[in-house]
PAZAPA-4460 file (N, C-alpha, C; in steps of 0.05 Angstrom, whole numbers, plus 32768, in hexadecimal, padded with zeros to 4 digits):
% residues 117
    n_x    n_y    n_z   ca_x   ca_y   ca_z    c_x    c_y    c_z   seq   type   mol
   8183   7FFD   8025   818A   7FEB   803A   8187   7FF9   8056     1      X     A
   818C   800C   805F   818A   801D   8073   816D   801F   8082     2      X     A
   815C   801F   8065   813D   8024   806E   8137   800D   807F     3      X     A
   813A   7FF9   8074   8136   7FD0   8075   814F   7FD8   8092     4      X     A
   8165   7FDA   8098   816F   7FDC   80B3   815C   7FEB   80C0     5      X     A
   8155   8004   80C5   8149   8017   80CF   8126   8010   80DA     6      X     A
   8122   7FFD   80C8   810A   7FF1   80D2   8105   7FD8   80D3     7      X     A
   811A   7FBF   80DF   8125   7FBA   80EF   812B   7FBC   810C     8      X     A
   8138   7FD4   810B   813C   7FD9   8129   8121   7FE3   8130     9      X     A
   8112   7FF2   8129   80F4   7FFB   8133   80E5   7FE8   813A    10      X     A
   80EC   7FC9   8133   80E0   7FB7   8132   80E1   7FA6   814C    11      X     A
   8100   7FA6   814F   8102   7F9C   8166   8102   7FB2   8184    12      X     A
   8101   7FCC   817B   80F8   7FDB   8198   80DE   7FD2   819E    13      X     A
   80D3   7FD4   8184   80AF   7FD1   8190   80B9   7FB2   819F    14      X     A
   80C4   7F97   8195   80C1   7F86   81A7   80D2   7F8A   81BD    15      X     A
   80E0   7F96   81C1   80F0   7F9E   81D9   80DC   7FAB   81EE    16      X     A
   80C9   7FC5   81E4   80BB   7FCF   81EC   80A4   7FBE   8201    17      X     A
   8097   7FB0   81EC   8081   7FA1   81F5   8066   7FAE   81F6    18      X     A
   8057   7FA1   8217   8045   7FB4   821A   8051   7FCF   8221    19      X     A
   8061   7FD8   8224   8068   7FF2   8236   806D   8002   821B    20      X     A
   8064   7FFE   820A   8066   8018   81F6   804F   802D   8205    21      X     A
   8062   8040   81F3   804B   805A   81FD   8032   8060   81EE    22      X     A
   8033   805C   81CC   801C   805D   81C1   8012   8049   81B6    23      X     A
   7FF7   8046   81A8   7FE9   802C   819B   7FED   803E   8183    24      X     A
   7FF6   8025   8174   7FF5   8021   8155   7FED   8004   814E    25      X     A
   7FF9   8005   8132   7FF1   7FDE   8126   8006   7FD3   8138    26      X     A
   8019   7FDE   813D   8035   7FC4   814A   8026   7FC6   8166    27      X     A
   8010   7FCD   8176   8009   7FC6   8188   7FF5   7FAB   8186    28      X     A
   7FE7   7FAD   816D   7FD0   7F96   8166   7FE7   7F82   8154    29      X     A
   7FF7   7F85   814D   8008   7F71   8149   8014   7F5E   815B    30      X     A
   8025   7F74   8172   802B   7F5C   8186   801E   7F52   8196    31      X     A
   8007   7F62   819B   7FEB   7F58   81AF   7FE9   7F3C   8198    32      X     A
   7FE5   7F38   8185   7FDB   7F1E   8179   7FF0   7F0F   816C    33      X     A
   800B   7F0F   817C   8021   7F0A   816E   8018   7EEC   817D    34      X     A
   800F   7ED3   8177   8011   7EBE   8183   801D   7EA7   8170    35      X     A
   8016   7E93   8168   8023   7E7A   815A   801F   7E81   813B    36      X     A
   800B   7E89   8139   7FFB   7E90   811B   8006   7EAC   811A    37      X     A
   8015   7EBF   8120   801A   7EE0   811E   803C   7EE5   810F    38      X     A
   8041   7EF3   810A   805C   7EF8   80F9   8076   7EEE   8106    39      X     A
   8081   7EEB   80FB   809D   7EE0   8106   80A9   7F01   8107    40      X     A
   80C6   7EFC   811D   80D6   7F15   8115   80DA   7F1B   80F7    41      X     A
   80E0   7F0D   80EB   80EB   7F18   80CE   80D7   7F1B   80BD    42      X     A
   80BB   7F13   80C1   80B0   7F20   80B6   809B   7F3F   80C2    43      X     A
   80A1   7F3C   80D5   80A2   7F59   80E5   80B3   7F6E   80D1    44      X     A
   80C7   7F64   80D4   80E4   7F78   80C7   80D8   7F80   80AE    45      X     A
   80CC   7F65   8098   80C7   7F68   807B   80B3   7F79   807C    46      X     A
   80A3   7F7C   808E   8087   7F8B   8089   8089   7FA4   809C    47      X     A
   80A1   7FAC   80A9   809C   7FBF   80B1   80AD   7FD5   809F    48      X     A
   80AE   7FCE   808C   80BF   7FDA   807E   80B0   7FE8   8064    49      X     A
   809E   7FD2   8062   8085   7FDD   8054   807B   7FF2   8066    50      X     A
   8066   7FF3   8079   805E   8007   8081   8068   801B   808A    51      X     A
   8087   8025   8092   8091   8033   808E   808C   8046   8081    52      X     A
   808B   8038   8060   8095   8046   804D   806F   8053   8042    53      X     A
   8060   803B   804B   8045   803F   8045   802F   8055   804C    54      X     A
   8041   8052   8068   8039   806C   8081   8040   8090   807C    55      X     A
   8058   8085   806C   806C   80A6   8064   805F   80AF   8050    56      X     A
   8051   8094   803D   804A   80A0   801C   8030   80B8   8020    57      X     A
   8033   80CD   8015   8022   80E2   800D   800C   80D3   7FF3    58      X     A
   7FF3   80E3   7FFA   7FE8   80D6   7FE0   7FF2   80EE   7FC9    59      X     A
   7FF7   80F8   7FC9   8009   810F   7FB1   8023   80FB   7FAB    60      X     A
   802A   80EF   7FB9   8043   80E0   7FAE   803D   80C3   7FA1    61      X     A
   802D   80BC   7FAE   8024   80A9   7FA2   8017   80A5   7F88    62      X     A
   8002   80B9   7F88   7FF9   80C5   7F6D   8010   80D0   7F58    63      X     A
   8023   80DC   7F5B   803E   80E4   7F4F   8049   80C5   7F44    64      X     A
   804D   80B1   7F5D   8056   8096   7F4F   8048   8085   7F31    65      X     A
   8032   8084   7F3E   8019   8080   7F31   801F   8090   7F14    66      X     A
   8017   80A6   7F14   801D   80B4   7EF5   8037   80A5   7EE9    67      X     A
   804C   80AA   7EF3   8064   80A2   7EE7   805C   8084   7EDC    68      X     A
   8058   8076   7EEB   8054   8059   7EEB   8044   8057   7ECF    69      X     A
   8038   805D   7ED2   8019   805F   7EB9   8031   806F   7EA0    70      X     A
   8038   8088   7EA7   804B   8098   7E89   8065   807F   7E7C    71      X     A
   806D   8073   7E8C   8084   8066   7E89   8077   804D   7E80    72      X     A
   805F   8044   7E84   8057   8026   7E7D   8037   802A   7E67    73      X     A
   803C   8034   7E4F   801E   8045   7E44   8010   8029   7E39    74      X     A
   8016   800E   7E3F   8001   7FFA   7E3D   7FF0   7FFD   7E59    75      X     A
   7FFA   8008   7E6D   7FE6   7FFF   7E8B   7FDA   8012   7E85    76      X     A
   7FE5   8031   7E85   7FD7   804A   7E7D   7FBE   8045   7E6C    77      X     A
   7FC5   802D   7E52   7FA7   802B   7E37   7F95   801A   7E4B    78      X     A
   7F9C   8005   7E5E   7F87   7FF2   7E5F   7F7D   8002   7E86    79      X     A
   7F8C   801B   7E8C   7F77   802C   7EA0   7F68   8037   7E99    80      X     A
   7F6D   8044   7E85   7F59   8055   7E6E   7F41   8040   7E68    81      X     A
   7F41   8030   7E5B   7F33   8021   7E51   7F21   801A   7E6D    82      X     A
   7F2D   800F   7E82   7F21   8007   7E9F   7F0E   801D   7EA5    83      X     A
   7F16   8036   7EAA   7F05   804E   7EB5   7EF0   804F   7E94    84      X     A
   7EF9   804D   7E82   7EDF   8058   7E70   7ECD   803F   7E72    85      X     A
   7ECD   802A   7E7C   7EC6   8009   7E7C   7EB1   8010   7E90    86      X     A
   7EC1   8021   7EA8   7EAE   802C   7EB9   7E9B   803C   7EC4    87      X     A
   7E93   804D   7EA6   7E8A   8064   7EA4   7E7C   8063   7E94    88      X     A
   7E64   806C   7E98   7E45   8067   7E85   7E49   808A   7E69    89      X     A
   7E50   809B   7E7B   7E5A   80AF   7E6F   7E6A   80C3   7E7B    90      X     A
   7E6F   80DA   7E62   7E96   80E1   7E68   7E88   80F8   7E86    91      X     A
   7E79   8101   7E8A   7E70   810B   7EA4   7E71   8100   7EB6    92      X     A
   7E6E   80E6   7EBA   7E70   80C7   7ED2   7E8A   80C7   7EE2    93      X     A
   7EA0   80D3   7EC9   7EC1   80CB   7ECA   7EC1   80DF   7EDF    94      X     A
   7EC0   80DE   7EFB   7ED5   80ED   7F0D   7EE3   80E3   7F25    95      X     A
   7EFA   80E8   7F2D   7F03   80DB   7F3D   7EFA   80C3   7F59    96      X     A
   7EE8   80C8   7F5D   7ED4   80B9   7F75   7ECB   80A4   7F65    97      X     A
   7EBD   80AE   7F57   7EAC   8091   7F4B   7EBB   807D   7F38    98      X     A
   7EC9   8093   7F28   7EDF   807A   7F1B   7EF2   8070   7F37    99      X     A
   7EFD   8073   7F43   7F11   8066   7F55   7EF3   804D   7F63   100      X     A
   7EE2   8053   7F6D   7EC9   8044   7F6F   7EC5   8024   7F5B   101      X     A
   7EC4   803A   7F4B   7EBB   8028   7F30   7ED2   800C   7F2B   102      X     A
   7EDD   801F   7F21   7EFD   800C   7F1E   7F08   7FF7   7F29   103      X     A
   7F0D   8005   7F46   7F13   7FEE   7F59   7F03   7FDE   7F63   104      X     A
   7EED   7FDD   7F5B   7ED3   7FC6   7F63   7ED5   7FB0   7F4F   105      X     A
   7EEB   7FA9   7F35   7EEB   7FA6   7F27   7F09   7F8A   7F2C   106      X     A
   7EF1   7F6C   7F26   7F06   7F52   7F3A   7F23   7F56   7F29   107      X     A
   7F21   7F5A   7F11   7F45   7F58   7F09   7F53   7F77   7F08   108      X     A
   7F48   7F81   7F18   7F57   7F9A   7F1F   7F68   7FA7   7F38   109      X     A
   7F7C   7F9B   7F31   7F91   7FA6   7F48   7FB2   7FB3   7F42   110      X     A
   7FA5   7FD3   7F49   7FBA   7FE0   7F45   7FDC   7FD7   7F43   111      X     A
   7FE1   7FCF   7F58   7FFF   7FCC   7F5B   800F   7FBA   7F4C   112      X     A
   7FFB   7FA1   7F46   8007   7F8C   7F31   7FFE   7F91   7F14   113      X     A
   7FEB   7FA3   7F13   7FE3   7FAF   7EF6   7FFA   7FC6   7EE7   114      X     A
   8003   7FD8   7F00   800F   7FEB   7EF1   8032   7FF0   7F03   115      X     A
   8037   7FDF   7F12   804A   7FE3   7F1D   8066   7FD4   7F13   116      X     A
   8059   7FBF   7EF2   8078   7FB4   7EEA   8087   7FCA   7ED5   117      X     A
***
C-alpha cells in the first residue's frame, strides 16, 4: 500500500509541477497530451505505479522472477520448452537472441498471461 500511496503523490507533483518540471520523461509526453481522450487522475495513479516498479526492475530480476515462475508452474515451463524447440530448426539455432526472436514473433505468445498465473 505505501508503494500505490508513494506513487500517487509523485503523481500529483508532476501535475502540480506542470510545465515547470525540470526534466523530460513519459510524464512530460503524458501531460503534454493529457487532453479529453488522455488519462484521468486515477488512472495516472494506477499506472504510475506500474512504471515505478517497471523502471526499478533489473533484467537479472526479472529473469530471477521468470525462472521461479516457470520452476513453480512446470506445465508453462513444458509448453516454453516445446515453444523454443517449435522454434528451432536445430539444437545449435537454440540461443538466446534468436529464440527470444523466434518465440515472441509467435501470435499466441505472450509471456505474462502464459506464465504469470
Amino acid at each position: 500500500m505505501q508503494h500505490i500511496n508513494l506513487s500517487a503523490e509523485k503523481v500529483h507533483k508532476c501535475l502540480a509541477a506542470g510545465e515547470q518540471r525540470h526534466r523530460s520523461d513519459f510524464w512530460t509526453y503524458i501531460l503534454r497530451h493529457n487532453d479529453e481522450k488522455g488519462m484521468s487522475v486515477e488512472e495516472m495513479e494506477s499506472n504510475a505505479s506500474l512504471f515505478i516498479i517497471g523502471g526499478s526492475e533489473s533484467d537479472a530480476t526479472a529473469l530471477c522472477g521468470i525462472m521461479y515462475l516457470l520452476v513453480k508452474n512446470p506445465e508453462s515451463m513444458q509448453k516454453l520448452r516445446a515453444d523454443i524447440t517449435a522454434a528451432s530448426t536445430k539444437q545449435e539455432d537454440i540461443n538466446m537472441i534468436s529464440t527470444i526472436v523466434n518465440v515472441s514473433q509467435q501470435p499466441t505468445y505472450h509471456l505474462t498471461s502464459n506464465f504469470a498465473h
